[in-house]
ZAVONU-94913 format. One record per residue (C-alpha): x, y, z; residue number from 1. Coordinates in steps of 0.5 Angstrom, whole numbers. Layout:
% ZAVONU-94913
> c1_c2_c3_pos
> X_Y_Z_NUM
...
% end
This chain:
% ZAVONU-94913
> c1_c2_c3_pos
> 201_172_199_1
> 200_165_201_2
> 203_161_206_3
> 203_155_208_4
> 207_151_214_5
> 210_144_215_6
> 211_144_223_7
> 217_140_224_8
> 222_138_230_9
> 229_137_231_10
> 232_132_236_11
> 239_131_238_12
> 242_126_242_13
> 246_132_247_14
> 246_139_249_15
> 249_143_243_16
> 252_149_247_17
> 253_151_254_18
> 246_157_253_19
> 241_150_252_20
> 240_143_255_21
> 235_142_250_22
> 235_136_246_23
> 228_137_242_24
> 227_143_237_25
> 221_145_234_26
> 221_148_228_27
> 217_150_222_28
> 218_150_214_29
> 214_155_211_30
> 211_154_204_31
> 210_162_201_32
> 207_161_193_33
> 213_158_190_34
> 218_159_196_35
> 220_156_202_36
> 225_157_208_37
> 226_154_215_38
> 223_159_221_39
> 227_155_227_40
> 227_159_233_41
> 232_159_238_42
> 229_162_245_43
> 235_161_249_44
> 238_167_244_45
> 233_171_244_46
> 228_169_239_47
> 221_170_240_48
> 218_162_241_49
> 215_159_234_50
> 208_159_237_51
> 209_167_237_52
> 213_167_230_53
> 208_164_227_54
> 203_168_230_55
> 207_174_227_56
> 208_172_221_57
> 201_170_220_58
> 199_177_222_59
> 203_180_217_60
> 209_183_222_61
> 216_181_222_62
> 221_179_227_63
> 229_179_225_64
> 227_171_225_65
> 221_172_220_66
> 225_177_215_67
> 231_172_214_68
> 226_166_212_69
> 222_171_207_70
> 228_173_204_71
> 230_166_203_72
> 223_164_201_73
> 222_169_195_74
> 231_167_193_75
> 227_160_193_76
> 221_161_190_77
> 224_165_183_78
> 229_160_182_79
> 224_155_182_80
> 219_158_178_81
> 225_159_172_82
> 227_152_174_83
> 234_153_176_84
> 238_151_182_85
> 240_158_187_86
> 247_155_186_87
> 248_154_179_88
> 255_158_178_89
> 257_159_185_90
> 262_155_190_91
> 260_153_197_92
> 266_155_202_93
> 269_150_206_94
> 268_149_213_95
> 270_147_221_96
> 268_141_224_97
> 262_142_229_98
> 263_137_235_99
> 258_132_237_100
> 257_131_244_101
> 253_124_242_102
> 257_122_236_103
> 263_116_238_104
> 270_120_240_105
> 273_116_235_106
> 268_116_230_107
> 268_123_230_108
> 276_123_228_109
> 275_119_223_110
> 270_122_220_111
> 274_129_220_112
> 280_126_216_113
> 276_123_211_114
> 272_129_211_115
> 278_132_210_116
> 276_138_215_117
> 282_143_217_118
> 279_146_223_119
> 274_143_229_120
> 269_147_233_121
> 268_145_240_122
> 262_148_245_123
> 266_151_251_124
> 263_151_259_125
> 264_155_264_126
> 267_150_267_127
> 273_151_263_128
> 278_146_266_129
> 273_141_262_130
> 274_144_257_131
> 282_145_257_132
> 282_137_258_133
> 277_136_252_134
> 281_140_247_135
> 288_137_250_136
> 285_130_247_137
> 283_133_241_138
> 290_135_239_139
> 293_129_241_140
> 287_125_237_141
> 288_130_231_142
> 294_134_231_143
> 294_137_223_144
> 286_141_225_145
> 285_147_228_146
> 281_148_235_147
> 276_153_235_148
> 272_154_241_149
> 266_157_242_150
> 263_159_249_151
> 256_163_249_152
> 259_169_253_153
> 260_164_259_154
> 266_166_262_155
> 268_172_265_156
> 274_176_263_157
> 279_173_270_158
> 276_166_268_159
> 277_167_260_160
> 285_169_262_161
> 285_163_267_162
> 284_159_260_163
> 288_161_256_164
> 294_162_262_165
> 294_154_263_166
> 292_151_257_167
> 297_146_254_168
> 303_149_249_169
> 301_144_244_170
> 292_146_245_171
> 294_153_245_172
> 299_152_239_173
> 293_149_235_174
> 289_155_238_175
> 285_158_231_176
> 280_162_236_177
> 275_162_241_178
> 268_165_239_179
> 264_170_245_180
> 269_168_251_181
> 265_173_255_182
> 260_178_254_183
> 263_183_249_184
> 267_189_252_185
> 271_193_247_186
> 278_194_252_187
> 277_188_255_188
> 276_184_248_189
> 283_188_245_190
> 286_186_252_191
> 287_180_252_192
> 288_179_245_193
> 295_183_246_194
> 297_179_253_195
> 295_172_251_196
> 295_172_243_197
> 289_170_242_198
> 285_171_236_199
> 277_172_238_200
> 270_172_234_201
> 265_176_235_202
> 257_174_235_203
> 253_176_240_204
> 254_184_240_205
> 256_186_234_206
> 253_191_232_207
> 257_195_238_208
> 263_191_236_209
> 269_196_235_210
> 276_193_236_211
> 278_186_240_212
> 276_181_235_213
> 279_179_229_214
> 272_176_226_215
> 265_176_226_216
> 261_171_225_217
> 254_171_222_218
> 249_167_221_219
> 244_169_215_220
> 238_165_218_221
> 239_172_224_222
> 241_177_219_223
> 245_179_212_224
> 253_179_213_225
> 252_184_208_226
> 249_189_213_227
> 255_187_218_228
> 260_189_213_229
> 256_195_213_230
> 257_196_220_231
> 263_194_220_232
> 267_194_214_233
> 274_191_213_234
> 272_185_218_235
> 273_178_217_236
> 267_174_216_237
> 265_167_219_238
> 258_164_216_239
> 255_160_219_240
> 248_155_220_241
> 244_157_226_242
> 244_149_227_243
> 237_149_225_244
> 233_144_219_245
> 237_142_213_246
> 233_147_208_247
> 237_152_213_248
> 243_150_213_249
> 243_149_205_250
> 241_157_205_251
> 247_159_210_252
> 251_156_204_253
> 248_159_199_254
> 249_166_202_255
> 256_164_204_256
> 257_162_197_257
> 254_169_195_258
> 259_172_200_259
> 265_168_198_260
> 264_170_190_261
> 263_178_193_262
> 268_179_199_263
> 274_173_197_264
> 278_172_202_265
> 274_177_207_266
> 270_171_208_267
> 274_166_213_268
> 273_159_214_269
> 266_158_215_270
> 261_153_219_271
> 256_151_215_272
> 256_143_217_273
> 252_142_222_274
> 247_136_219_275
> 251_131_224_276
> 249_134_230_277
> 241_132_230_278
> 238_126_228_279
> 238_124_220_280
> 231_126_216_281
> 230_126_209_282
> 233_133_208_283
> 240_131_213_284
> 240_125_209_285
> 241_129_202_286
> 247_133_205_287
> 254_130_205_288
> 261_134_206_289
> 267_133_201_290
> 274_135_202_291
> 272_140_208_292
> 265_143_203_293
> 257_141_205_294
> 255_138_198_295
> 248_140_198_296
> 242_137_194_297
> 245_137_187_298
> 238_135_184_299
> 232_140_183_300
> 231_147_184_301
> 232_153_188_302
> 235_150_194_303
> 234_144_192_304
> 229_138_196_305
> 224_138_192_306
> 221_131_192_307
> 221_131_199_308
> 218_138_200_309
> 212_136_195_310
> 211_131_200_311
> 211_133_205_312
> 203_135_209_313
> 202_143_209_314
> 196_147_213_315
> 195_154_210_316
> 197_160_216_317
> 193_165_212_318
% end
């Protein structure tokens, strides 16, 4: 097996949750015979650094990181080999909206309703009273979308209640959910869901996930949603892109698209639309949204990209 790697780095114009300030994210494109896949680490989640999975790779260990990207890369590797696009007969789901914090406020709306999203996602911080007042603006600038909130587990169980006790009628009535509020605890989780009817995801933790949560979400660059349905049968499910370079964020789509044609409606609104979020590449520059949809690369083969990845310079790694 050979593999070849294309070093990368992503850059935003903010901080993308309330578990980094980092503007700048190094990444690497790995090229397996036919193959390839993206390996973007996010340490502040619990992912070794890129130096250390590429290390591992090299030796010819794995990481949960490295196994997803093998994965992708063989998928690619046999659909470009037989000359087809990974697509072919299936049906991108749509997706949420994810806030940018350096995009233009009224840019931003504007872009939503055109791009026909149902659903925004904004990141959630421990100060929740900013975070009450941001969403209290979306729903008077955009009152026919859904608020989702996503808080890393910043909060604790009293400050989570505080949230949801003060939040606005109009905010709470366009309350979709909110993702990891705090860490997970199964009786607190299910507490407050019956107080305050309110509907949780489920992230980080899952795999002691028993009650108090109303959907998991997965991102396929970390693991298989076909693991998590495993584990946890029944539950609803919410694939997202793990924010990382434009190759993986059109394999969570696929994998979405696969989830979607296997599970039907198990499959919630996903979040695979995050292009937005970094500065534009020549790989972000081929995705576009339609009707709430991430349109993806629809010349090529595999996960599409071709031209672009042929040219792009590759060093051997074993």
């Amino acid at each position: 097996m050979k593999i070849h790697i294309h070093r990368y780095t992503l850059r935003s114009g903010a901080a993308l949750n309330s578990a980094s300030v980092r503007r700048e994210f190094p990444g690497a494109l790995i090229r397996v015979d036919d193959g390839f896949a993206a390996v973007h680490p996010w340490p502040e989640f619990g992912d070794a650094p890129l130096e250390v999975q590429l290390q591992t790779l090299a030796e010819g260990g794995t990481t949960p990181l490295l196994e997803r990207a093998l994965h992708c890369a063989a998928l690619d590797g046999e659909a470009r080999r037989r000359g087809v696009s990974l697509f072919e007969n299936l049906e991108v789901p749509e997706s949420h909206y994810s806030w940018s914090q350096s995009r233009p406020t009224d840019w931003q709306f504007d872009y939503l309703r055109r791009k026909g999203f149902k659903a925004l996602k904004v990141k959630g911080f421990a100060n929740y009273g900013e975070t009450t007042r941001f969403l209290e603006c979306c729903a008077k600038a955009a009152p026919e979308v859904r608020l989702r909130v996503d808080f890393n587990g910043c909060l604790d169980r009293l400050t989570f209640a505080k949230f949801i006790e003060f939040l606005p009628l109009r905010v709470y009535r366009q309350l979709d959910l909110v993702e990891d509020p705090f860490p997970y605890d199964a009786d607190g989780w299910q507490q407050v869901r019956e107080k305050w009817g309110v509907k949780l995801a489920l992230d980080k933790g899952w795999r002691s996930g028993t009650q108090g949560f109303d959907a998991v979400v997965v991102k396929p660059a970390r693991r298989d949603w076909r693991t998590v349905t495993t584990h946890l049968p029944g539950s609803p499910l919410i694939l997202t892109s793990a924010m990382d370079h434009g190759l993986g964020q059109v394999y969570a789509a696929y994998e979405a698209a696969l989830c979607r044609q296997q599970m039907g409606e198990q499959l919630s609104l996903c979040g695979l639309v995050t292009h937005h979020l970094f500065d534009h590449d020549a790989f972000f520059e081929r995705l576009d949204v339609e009707d709430g949809v991430l349109q993806v690369d629809p010349s090529g083969t595999g996960l599409g990209f071709d031209d672009v990845l042929e040219g792009l310079p590759w060093e051997s790694l074993t």
